[in-house]
N, C-alpha and C positions, 0 to 999 in steps of 0.2 A: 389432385383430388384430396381432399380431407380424409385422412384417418386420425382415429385415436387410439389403434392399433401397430399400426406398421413403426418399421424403424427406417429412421432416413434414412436416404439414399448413398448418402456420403460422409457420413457418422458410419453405416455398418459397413461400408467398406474399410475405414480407418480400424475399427473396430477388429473385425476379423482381420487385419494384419498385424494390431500388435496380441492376438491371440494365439496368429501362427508361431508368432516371436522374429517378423520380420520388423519390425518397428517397437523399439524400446522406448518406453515413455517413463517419467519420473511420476513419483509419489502424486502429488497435486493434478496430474494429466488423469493419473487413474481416476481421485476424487472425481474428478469432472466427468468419465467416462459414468461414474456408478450417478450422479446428479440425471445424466442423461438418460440414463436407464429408466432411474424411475419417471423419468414423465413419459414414455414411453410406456410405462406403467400405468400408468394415471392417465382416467379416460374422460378425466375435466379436461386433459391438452388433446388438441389435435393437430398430426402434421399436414403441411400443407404442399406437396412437393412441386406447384407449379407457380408458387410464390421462389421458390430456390430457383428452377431451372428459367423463370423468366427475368431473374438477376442475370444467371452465367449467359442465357441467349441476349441479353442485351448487352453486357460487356462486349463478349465476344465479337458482336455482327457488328455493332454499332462505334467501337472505338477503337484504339490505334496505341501501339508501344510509342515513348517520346522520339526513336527514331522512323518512325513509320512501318512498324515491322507490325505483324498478325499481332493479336492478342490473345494466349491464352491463361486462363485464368488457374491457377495456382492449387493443388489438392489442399493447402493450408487454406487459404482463401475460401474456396468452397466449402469447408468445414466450417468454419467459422462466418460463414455467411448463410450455412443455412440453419446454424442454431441462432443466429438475430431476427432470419428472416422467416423462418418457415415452420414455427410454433406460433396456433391461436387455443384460444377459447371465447365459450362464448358467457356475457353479461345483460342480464335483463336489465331495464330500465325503464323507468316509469316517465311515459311522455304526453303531453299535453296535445289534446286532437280537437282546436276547433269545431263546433257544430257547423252544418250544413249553411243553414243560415245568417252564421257569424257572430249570431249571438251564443254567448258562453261556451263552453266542450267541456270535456272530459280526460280525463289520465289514464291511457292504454300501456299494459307493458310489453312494450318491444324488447326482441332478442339481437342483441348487437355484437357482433365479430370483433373479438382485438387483437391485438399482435401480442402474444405473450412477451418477448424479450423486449426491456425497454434500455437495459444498459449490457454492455458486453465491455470488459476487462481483458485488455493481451496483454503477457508480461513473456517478450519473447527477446531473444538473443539483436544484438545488432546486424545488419544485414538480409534481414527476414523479407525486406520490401513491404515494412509496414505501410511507410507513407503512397504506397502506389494502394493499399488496401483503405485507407483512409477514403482516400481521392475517390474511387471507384465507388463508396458507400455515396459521398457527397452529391456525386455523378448521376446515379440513380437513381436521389430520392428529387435532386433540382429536376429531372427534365421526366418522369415517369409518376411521382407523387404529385397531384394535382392540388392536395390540400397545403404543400408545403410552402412557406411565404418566407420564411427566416432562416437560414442555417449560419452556422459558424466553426471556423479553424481556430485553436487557439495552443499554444506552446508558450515553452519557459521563453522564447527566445521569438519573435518576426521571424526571422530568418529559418526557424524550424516549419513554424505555421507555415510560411508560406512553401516549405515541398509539400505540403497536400496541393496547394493551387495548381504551382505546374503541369503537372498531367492532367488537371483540366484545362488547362489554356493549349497544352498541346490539342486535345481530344477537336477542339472547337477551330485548331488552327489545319487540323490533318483532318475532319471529317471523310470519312467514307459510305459510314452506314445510309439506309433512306431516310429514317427520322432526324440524324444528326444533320446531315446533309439540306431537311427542308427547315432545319432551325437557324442555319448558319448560312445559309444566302441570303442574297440581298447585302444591303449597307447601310451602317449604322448610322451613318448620316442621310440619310432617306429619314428625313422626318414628315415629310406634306404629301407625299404620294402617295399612292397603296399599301395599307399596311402587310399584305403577300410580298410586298418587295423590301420590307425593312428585314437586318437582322434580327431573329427573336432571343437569341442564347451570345451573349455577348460580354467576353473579360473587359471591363471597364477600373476603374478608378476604385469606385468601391470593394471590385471582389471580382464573383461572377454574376453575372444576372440572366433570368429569365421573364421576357417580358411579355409571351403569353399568359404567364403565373401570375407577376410581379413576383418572383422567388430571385433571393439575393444570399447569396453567401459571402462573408465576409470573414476577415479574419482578426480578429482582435488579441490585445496581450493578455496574458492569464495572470490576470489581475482579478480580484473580485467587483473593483471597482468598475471596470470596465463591461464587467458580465451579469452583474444583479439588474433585475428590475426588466428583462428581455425574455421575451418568449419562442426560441428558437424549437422547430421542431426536429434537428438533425443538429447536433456538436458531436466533431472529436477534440478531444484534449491529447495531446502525444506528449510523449515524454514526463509523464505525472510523477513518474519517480527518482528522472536524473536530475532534474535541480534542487537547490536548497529553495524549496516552495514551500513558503509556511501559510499560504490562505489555501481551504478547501473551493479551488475552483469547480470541481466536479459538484458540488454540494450546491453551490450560486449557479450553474445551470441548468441543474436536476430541480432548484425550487422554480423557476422560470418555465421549466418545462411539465411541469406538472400542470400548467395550464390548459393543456392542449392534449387531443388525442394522440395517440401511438407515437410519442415522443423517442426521439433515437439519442443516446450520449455512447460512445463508442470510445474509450481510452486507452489508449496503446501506451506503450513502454518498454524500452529495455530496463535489466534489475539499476537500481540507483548505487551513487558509491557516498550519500548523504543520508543519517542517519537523523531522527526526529524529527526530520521535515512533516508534512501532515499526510504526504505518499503513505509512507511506514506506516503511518496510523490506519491508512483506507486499506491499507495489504495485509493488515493484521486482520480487519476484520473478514477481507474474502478469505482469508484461510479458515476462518472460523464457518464461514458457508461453506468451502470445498471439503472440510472433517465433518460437517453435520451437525455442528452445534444451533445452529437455527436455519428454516429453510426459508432460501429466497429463486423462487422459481423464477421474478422475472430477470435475476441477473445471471449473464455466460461468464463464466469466467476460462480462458486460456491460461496457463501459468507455465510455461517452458521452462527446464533446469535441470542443471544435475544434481544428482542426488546425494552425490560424496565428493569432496575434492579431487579421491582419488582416481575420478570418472575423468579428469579431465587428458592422463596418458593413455587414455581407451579410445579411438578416435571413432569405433562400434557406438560409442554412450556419447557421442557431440548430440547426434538425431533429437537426444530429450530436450536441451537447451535452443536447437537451430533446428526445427522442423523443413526449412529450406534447404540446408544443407547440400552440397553439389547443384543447387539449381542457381541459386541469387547468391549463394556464394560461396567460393568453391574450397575443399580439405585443404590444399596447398596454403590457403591463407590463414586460416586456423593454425598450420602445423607453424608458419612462419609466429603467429603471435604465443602458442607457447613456447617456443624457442627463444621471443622476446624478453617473456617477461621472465624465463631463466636466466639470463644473461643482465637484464634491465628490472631489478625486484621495485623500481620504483613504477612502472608500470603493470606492478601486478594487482594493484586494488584496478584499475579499470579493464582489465580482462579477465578476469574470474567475474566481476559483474556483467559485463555489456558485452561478452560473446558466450558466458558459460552460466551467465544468469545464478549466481552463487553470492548471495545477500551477506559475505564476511567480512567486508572493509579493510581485508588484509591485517596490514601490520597499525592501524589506526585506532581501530576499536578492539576493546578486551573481550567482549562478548560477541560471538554470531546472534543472528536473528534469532533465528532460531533459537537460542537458551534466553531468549528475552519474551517469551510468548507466556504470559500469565498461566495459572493453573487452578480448575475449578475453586472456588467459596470454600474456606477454610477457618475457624475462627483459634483454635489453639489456647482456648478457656481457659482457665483453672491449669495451666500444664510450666513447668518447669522451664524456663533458657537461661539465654544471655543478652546481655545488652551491650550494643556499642553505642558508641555517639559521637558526633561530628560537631561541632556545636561551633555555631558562626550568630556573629552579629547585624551584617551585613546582607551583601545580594545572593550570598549563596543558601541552600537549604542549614536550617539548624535540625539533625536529622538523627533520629535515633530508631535502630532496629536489633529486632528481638529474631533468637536463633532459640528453636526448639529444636531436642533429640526426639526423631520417630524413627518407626521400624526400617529396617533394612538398608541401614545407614544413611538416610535420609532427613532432611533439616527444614522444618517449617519458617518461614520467614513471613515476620509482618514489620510495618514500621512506620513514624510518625512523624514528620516535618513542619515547621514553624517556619514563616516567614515575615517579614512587620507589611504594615498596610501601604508605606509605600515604593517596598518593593515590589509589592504587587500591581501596584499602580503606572509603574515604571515601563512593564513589561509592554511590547510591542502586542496588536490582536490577537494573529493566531496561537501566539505561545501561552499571553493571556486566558483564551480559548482553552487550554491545556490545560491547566490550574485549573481552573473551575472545575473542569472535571475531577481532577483531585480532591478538592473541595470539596467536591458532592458525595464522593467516596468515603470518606474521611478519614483521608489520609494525608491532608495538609491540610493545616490550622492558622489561621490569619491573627498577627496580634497588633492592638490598635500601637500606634507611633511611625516614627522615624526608624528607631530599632530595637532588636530584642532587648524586653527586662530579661535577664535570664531567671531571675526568680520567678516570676510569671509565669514562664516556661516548667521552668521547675515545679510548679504545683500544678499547672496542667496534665504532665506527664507524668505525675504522684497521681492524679484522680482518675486519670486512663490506665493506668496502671492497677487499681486497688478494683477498675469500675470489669476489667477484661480476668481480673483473679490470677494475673500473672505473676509466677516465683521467678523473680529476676534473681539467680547465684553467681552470677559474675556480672564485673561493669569495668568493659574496655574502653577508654577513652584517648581522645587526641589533646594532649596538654595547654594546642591554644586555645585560650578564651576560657579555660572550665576549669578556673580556681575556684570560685565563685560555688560554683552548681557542685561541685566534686563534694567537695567540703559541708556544703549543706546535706548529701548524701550521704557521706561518711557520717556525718552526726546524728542522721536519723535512720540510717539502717547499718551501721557499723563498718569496718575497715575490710572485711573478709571478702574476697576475688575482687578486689579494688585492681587494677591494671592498666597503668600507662602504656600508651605506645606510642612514639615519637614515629610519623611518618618520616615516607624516605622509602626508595627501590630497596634499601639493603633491609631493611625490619618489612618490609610488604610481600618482598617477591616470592617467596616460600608460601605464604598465608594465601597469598594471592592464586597460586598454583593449584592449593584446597580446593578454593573459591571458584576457581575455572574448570576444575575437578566434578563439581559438583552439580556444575549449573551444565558443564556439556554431559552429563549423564539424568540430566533430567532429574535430580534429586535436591536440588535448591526448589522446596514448593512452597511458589510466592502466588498469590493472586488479585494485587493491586497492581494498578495501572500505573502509580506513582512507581512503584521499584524496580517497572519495567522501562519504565521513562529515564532512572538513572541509569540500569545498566546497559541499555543503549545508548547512553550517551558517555560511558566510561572506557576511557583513553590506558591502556596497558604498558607497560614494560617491555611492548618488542619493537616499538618501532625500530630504534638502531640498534642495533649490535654492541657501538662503542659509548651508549648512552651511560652514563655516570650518577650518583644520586644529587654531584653538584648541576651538571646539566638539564635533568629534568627540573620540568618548571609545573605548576599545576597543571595545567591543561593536560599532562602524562598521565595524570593519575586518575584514580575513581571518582566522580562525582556523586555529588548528592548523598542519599541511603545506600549505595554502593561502598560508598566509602565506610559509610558507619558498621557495614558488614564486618569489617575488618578490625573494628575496635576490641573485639573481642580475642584476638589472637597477637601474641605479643614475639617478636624475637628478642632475644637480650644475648649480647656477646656474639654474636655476628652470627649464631646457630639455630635453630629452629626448635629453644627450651621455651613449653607455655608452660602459664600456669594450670594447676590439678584441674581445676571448675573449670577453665574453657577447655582446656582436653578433653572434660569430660564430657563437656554439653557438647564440643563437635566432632567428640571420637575422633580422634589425630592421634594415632600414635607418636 
């Protein structure tokens, strides 16, 4: 029955348990809890609770565990199948009514029913039995949904795609139910007889098919190329976050699907242990829907995790990260993989991701996600810093950033990168993709050639500089490449907080410490897209233990405006002496 009141059935029983404090949920579970509320709120939604319970009654009656065992369906499952399935509203629409006679009609507006949720996002531990939740969506919309003609599986990997198919090919090979049962008799080679005696629901070559429908599900690779230009009413994408996937496939089947009524995209994930792929960039923004920064009613978003590292010797606080937990998979194997990755630290970036759903990249990356998440529009006018700079000729950014003192010991950061045109050119799609964005921002600047003038550069960064009312008092620099630019600085604004710093672990790793200081306490306020793009992609000082400053080799260090952060901070004589003006601009004792 439609309400626009009531609260679902299996939302407020979740609800009221982690109320009781029977079930510990993390931060982003809450967001989603308070998302839910209000449309429960909001009497434009209505639920629908016999669109939910004629999912779980057709799972249930009609199909089969892969080894023939009862099916029941999952309290994670039903949760998140009845926020895809069991929110409408309704949309008028202006439609065209023939006259009686056939000649001409008129535009009547009809009230038309749609399914509020069109995409639903899991980002849940390993183990969870996503792919059997995959399957069972695919299940019911081929053999239940009559408008459905097209679906599709797709993963980093075939081999992934195709665990959604299996428990369908199971379902069709173990029927029991009476619908399953009158789809799957008969034989498929029955083509000249009765069509009552051919099978209608059959795994073939292509996928699955349904040929009452003509509905075919297939599974393709997550490729853009393979995905543009198709109208599928039903895709999941699995796994969107653990490969280095740099095409938005979610984005090429969301444009495909927009052709068609009550489109479904459903992408599942455990956390990724690859940083800047275009996953990261889709996960940044459902964060920004699950904190409230803009509302998007028709996406669910799930998001499993703990909260703290230190959640992870709490085996009370697994539940947030592995909502299956004792069911699909049991403590004992948890308890075995933290025992592992104590013992085996190179197996710790993929357990803290993909069982404890913890976005840190271990000993990989310098910055968690989390201190890489931009911060409201800031402009930093007319106000005092420092300047570092990175200054390259070549494929890497020529990058300079500006460190303002604010209150409460806190540091404004902006910054400005230079590239030639055909580095830009060079760059593969989706990372190209990525720059433009920058571009548009403007926070990377394209300079025509092969490669930088640095004078070029240099009056550009003179006119951004005079055009923003910026008092640059110090200027930290990296000595390659910047005789050139230095020198012309010096001459035009004098010798005073001029500051070499020769990179290297031993002049960084102190500074560096600041830097990691600042940004895990949320005081680094940056709000370009660019500065979050380097410090997610900057490589620190822990990977080994016994690393050396002859053994690290670039890829160790900060990229991009990351790096220029640090031009501003200098060691000399192996101790952590700066000079006056960046002390003062970044308060370091």
């Amino acid at each position: 029955m439609l309400s626009n009141t009531a609260v679902p059935k299996y939302y407020g029983q979740f609800r009221d348990a982690v109320i009781r404090g029977e079930i510990p949920v993390c931060e982003e579970i809450s967001c989603e809890m308070n998302r839910i509320d209000a449309l429960i709120a909001n009497p434009e939604y209505y639920y629908d609770d016999k669109a939910v319970e004629g999912f779980i009654a057709y799972c249930e009656n009609e199909l089969t565990l892969s080894d023939g065992a009862d099916l029941h369906l999952l309290d994670s499952f039903k949760l998140w199948a009845e926020q895809l399935l069991g929110w409408y509203y309704f949309e008028d629409r202006q439609v065209f009514v023939p006259y009686e006679d056939g000649v001409g009609g008129r535009y009547e507006t009809k009230t038309v029913k749609k399914r509020l949720t069109i995409k639903q996002y899991l980002i849940v531990a390993r183990g969870a039995a996503k792919s059997m939740y995959m399957s069972l969506i695919q299940n019911y919309f081929m053999v239940i949904d009559t408008t459905t003609t097209h679906q599709i599986a797709t993963a980093p990997t075939m081999k992934q795609a195709e665990e959604v198919m299996g428990p369908f090919r199971t379902a069709i090979t173990r029927a029991r139910g009476p619908l399953y049962k009158f789809l799957t008799e008969g034989s498929i080679q029955n083509t000249t007889g009765a069509r009552a005696n051919r099978q209608k629901l059959v795994a073939t070559k292509k996928g699955v098919e349904n040929f009452l429908t003509g509905s075919l599900l297939e599974v393709r690779p997550m490729s853009i190329d393979k995905l543009q230009g198709l109208r599928p009413k039903v895709c999941t994408v699995d796994e969107w976050l653990s490969g280095d996937i740099r095409e938005d496939v979610v984005g090429a089947l969301e444009q495909g699907a927009s052709k068609i009524d009550d489109p479904v995209i459903l992408a599942v994930s455990s956390e990724g242990t690859i940083r800047n792929a275009v996953g990261d960039t889709m996960k940044m923004e459902l964060l920004k829907i699950l904190k409230g920064e803009y509302i998007a009613p028709h996406i669910s978003i799930f998001y499993y995790r703990l909260d703290d590292i230190k959640e992870v010797a709490d085996p009370a606080m697994w539940v947030k990260a592995q909502p299956n937990i004792g069911i699909t998979v049991s403590y004992d194997r948890y308890q075995q993989d933290v025992e592992r990755m104590e013992q085996a630290p190179a197996a710790r970036n993929d357990i803290l991701a993909k069982r404890f759903g913890i976005p840190m990249e271990g000993y990989t990356y310098f910055f968690t996600y989390e201190e890489t998440i931009p911060h409201r529009k800031n402009t930093f006018w007319n106000m005092q810093c420092a300047m570092g700079a990175d200054l390259s000729q070549g494929d890497d950014f020529c990058a300079f950033t500006f460190l303002f003192p604010l209150r409460n010991q806190a540091f404004g950061v902006k910054t400005l990168a230079y590239i030639s045109e055909l580095t830009l050119m060079k760059l593969p799609g989706a990372l190209r993709h990525k720059y433009d964005e920058f571009i548009q921002e403007g926070s990377l600047r394209v300079m025509e050639g092969t490669v930088l003038d640095m004078m070029e550069v240099y009056e550009d960064l003179d006119q951004y500089i005079d055009e923003q009312k910026y008092d640059v008092s110090a200027f930290g620099f990296d000595p390659y490449n910047a005789k050139e630019f230095v020198t012309r600085w010096e001459q035009e604004n004098g010798p005073y907080g001029i500051e070499k710093v020769i990179q290297g672990a031993r002049t960084e790793s102190v500074p560096l410490g600041e830097l990691k200081k600042l940004a895990s306490e949320r005081l680094l306020i940056f709000d370009q897209e660019l500065m979050s793009f380097t410090m997610g992609d900057s490589r620190g000082y822990q990977r080994k233990p016994e690393a050396t400053e002859e053994t690290l080799g670039r890829e160790d260090r900060l990229s991009g405006c990351s790096d220029g952060c640090l031009r501003g901070i200098q060691d000399q004589q192996g101790g952590i002496r700066m000079s006056e003006e960046v002390k003062w601009v970044l308060a370091i004792d």
